[in-house]
N, C-alpha and C positions, 0 to 999 in steps of 0.2 A: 628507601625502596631498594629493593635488589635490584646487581647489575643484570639478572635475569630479565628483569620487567624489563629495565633499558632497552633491552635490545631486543624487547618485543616478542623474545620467545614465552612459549606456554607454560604456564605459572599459579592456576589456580590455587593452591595453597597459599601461594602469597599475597593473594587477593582476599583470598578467605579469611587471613591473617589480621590484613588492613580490618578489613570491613567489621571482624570481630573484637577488634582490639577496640576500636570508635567505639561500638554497639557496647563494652564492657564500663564505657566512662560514665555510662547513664548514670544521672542523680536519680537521686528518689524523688519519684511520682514523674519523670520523666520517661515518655517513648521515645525511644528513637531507631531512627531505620536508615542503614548506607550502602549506595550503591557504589560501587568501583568497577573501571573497566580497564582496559586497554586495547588497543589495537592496527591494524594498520591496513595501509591499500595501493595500489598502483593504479595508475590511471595512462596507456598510450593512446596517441591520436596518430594519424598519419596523414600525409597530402605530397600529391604528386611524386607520390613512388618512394616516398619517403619516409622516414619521420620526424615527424613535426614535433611531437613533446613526451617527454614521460617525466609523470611527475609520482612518486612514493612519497611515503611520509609516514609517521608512528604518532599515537596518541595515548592518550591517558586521562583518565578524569573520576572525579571522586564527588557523591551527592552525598548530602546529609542531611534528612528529615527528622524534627523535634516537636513533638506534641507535650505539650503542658498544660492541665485542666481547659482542655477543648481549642488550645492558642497554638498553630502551627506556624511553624518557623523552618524556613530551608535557604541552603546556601550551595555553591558548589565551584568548583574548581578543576583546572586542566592540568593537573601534576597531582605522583602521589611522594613527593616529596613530605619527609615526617615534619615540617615545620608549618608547610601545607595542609595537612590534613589538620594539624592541633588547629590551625587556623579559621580553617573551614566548619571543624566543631563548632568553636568557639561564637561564628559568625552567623548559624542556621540557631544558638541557643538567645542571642542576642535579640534575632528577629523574630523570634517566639514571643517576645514580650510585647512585639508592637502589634500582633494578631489579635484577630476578633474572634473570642470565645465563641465556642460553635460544640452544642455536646454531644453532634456526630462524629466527630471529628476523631479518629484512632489507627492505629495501624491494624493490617489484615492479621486475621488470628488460623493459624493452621485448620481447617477444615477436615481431613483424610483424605481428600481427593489423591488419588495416587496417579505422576505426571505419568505420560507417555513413552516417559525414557527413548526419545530420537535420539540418533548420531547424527547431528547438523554442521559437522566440522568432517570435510576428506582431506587427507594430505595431499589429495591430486591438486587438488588449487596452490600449495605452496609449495611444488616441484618444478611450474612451468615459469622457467627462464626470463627472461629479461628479452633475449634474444628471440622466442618463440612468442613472447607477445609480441613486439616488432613487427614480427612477421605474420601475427595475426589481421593486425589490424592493415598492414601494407596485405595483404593478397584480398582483405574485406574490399578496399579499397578498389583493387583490380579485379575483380569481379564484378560491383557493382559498371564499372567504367566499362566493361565488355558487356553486358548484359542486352544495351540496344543503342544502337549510333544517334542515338536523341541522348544521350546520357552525357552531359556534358563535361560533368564536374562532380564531385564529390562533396560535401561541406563538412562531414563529420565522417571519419571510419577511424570506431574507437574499441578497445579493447582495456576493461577494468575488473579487478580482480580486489578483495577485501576479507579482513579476517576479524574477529572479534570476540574479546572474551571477559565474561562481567560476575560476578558476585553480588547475591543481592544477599545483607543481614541484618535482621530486626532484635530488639531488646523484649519479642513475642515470640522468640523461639523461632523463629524463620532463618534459614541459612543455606541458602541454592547458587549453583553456578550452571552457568549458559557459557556456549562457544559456538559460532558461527563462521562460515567461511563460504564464499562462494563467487561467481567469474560472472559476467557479464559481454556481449558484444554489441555494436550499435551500428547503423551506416544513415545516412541524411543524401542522399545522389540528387543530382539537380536532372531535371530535363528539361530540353529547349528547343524550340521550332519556332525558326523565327525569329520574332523578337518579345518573346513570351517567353518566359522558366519559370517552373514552377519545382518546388521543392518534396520529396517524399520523406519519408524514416519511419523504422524498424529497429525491432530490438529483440534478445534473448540472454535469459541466465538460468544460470545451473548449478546447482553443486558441484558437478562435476566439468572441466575441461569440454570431457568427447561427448557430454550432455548438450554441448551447444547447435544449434540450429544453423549455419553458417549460408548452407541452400534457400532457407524457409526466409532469412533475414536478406537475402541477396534479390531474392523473387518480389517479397511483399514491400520491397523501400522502392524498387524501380519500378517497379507497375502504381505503385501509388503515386509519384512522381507525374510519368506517365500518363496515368489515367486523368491529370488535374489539367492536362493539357486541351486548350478549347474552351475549360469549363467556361461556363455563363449563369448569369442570375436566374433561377426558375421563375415560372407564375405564382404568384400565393394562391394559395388552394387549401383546405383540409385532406388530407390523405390518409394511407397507411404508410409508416415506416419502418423499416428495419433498422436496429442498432447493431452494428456492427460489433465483436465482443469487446474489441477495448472502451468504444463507447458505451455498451452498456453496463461494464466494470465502473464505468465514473458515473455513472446515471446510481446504479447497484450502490456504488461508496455513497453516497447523499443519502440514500433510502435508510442505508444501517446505520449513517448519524443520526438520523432523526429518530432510529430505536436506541439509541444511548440512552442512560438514565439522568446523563448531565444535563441531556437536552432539555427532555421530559421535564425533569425540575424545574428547569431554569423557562419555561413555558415556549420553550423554541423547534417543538417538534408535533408535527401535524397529526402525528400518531398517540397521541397522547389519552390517556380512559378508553382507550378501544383492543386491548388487550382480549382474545375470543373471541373477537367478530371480524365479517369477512376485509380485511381491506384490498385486494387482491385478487386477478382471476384465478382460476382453482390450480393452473398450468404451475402457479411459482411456490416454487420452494425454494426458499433464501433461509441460509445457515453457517454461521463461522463456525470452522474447524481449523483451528493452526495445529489439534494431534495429524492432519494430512503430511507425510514425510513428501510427499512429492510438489508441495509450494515451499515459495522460498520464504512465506511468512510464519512456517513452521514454526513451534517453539514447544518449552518442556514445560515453560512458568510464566504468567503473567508478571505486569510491570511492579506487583507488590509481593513474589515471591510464591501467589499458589499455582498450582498446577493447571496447565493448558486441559482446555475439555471442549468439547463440542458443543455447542449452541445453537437450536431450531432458535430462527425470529418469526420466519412466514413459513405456514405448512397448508398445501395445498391452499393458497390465498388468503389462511386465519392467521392473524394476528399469534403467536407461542408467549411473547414478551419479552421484555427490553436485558441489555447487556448493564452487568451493574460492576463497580470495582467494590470496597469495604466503607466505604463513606458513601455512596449514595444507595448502597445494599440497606446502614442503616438508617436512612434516612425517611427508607421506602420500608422497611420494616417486613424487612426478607433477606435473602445470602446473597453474595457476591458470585457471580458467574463464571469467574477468575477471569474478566476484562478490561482487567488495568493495563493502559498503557504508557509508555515513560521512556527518555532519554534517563541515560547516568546524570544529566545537569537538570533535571525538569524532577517537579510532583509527579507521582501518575495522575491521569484521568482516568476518559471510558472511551471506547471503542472498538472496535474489529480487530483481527487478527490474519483473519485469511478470511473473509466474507465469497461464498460464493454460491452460484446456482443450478441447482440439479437440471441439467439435458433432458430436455423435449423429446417428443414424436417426428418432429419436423425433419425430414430427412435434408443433404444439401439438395439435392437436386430439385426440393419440391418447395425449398424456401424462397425464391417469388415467383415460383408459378403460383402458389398458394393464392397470391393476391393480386396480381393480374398488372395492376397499376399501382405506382408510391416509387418511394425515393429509398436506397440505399445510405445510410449516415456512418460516412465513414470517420468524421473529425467533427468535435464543438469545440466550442472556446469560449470561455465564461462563466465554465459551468457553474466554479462554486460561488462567483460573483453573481451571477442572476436568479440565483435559487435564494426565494423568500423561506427560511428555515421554519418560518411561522405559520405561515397559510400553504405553502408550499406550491405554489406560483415559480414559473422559471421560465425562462427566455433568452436562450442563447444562441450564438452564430453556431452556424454547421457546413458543411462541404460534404458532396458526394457523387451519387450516381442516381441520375432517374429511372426507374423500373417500370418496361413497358412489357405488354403482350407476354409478361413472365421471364422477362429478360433483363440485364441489365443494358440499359441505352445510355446516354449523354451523360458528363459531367456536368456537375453545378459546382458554384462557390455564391460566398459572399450570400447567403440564406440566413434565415432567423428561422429556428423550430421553438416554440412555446404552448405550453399546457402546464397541468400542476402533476407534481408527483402523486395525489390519490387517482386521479382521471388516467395517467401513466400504466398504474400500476393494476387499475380495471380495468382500463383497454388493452392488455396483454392479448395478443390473438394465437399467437403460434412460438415455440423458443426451439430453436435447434437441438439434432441431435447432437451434435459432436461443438466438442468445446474446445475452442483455440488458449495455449499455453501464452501467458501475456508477459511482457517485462519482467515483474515486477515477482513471477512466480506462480500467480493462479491461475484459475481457468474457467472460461467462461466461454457460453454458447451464444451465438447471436439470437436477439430477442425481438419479436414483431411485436409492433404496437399498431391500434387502429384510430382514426379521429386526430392526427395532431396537425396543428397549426403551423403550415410553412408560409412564409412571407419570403419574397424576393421583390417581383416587378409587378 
């Protein structure tokens, strides 16, 4: 390995190098497919005016995928040292032989798709100091702490930053590189009256440094906090609810596993032969786009090297159909959607990329007068624990705010909401205009549901 990689600077050719030097050892009547990365990240925290940790660190890692008459075999490693990597050949050709023949089984074959060509790498992210995160996350910290004399304490104000850069090459002619970079900030603030505390957190990332939300993160972690103070168990009742958009990002995640083709296959998705028909009120459009430059789950090439593209699942409440990667493309006896996903140390599978939902009519203002009564869900827990993948049944805790006379009134905790993901997803009543930027980089609108089951008291 060059002392380039070492030390973590930018180096694609020498990645491209690795990855096609493996890809060149190929025997005859062997495929094989290598992914190699490196990369690296910062992590500060702060407390009581201070700082409390900064941890960096560099990485490296090299995958090796082997298919031999239908028998895959894969191995992988944290070093691209050359005695490593002959190693790791060696160990993904090994386990080829203990596979079970399967004659879908191949690597992705170039299709045309032509990527998106994003720039998902700014050098703003690897200009900002040592010093200047410090001091990000100490004045996060002091902000939250001023914000309201209920703010007791702080439990997280963090500031994390990350860079990554990987190769992906096949003995099918496939030869891509990806780089990524981008910052992060978080804050957790306690509030307490009494002898009650109850805890909030928020979050934002960016590509860029001065992309970050530092106001929007300071507001919605102490009023969350906040707001949990007093809560009480509700009445069980049937109502309408609102999903608040991180909630219904993780509601949303479930829905577009169950359109994966792994699912579908493997008989663990409720959407399964309903492909053209309605399952959905007409309000949702759900569709992965990682060509969107502005989430942070952008990307130029799925987890097997084809190009990123856009994907309808749900249009206007019809079914479009399911996300497939090259092994369950032919299994289904149709193309791959380019929705492979994968670590440098993992197979790909199937899944999302940036999953997200087209903006409503529902203006804010009109999103609970609309419904008079029901409950605001601003937190569950459980989610992917409670979700029957099969029937699609789910029941999980939730905390919020009960909605009265079109208002938001009382805090609640310690609730159960349950229903199934097709009854969810027909009961859709109303979904926001304007779409809140989440963590993780997308974006989503808050979404009303009508009929769901709350239990409390």
């Amino acid at each position: 390995m060059s002392e380039r990689l070492r030390n973590g600077r930018d180096d694609a050719d020498e990645l491209a190098r690795i990855a096609q030097e493996v890809c060149g050892r190929a025997r005859r009547s062997e495929q094989v497919e290598v992914c190699v990365s490196t990369g690296r990240s910062t992590t500060v925290r702060a407390y009581n005016g201070e700082i409390e940790s900064l941890r960096s660190g560099h990485s490296a890692a090299i995958g090796v995928r082997i298919i031999v008459d239908g028998r895959q075999g894969f191995a992988s490693a944290g070093s691209l040292d050359v005695d490593v990597v002959a190693e790791t050949l060696s160990a993904a050709r090994s386990n080829a032989t203990f596979g079970e023949p399967d004659p879908h089984q191949g690597l992705a074959e170039p299709d045309g798709v032509v990527p998106p060509s994003l720039d998902l790498c700014d050098a703003a992210v690897a200009r900002v100091s040592d010093a200047d995160k410090i001091a990000a996350a100490i004045d996060l910290e002091r902000r939250c702490l001023s914000a309201d004399t209920r703010i007791s304490g702080v439990r997280v104000a963090a500031w994390s930053d990350g860079w990554s850069q990987s190769v992906l090459a096949s003995s099918a002619g496939i030869c891509v590189q990806s780089e990524h970079a981008s910052c992060s900030i978080g804050a957790q603030p306690l509030a307490t009256d009494g002898h009650e505390t109850q805890i909030g957190y928020a979050g934002d990332a960016a590509w860029r440094p001065d992309e970050l939300d530092f106001d929007r993160v300071v507001t919605e972690s102490t009023e969350q906090a906040l707001g949990q103070l007093g809560a009480t168990k509700p009445h069980s009742k049937r109502l309408t609810v609102v999903l608040a958009p991180s909630v219904a990002a993780a509601f949303i995640a479930v829905v577009a596993g169950a359109l994966a083709a792994d699912s579908v296959l493997k008989g663990r998705s409720p959407f399964a032969d309903r492909v053209g028909e309605r399952i959905a009120d007409e309000r949702l459009h759900l569709f992965d786009d990682p060509t969107d430059p502005t989430t942070l789950a952008a990307a130029n090439f799925d987890g097997e090297g084809l190009a990123a593209r856009r994907n309808e699942l749900i249009s206007a409440g019809v079914l479009d159909g399911f996300l497939h990667n090259a092994y369950t493309a032919r299994r289904s006896a149709t193309v791959s959607t380019g929705s492979a996903v994968r670590g440098t140390r993992s197979v790909p599978g199937v899944g999302t990329h940036a999953p997200a939902v087209a903006v409503g009519d529902l203006a804010d203002e009109a999103l609970y007068g609309s419904l008079g009564e029901g409950v605001l869900v601003r937190g569950v827990s459980g989610l992917h624990s409670g979700v029957n993948p099969t029937s699609g049944d789910f029941s999980v805790g939730a905390w919020g705010h009960r909605i009265s006379g079109g208002e938001l009134a009382e805090p609640f905790r310690e609730a159960t909401i349950a229903s199934t993901l097709q009854r969810m997803l027909l009961g859709i009543s109303g979904i926001g205009a304007t779409a809140e930027r989440l963590t993780g980089g997308t974006s989503m609108p808050p979404i009303v549901i009508a009929d769901v089951a709350l239990s409390g008291v």
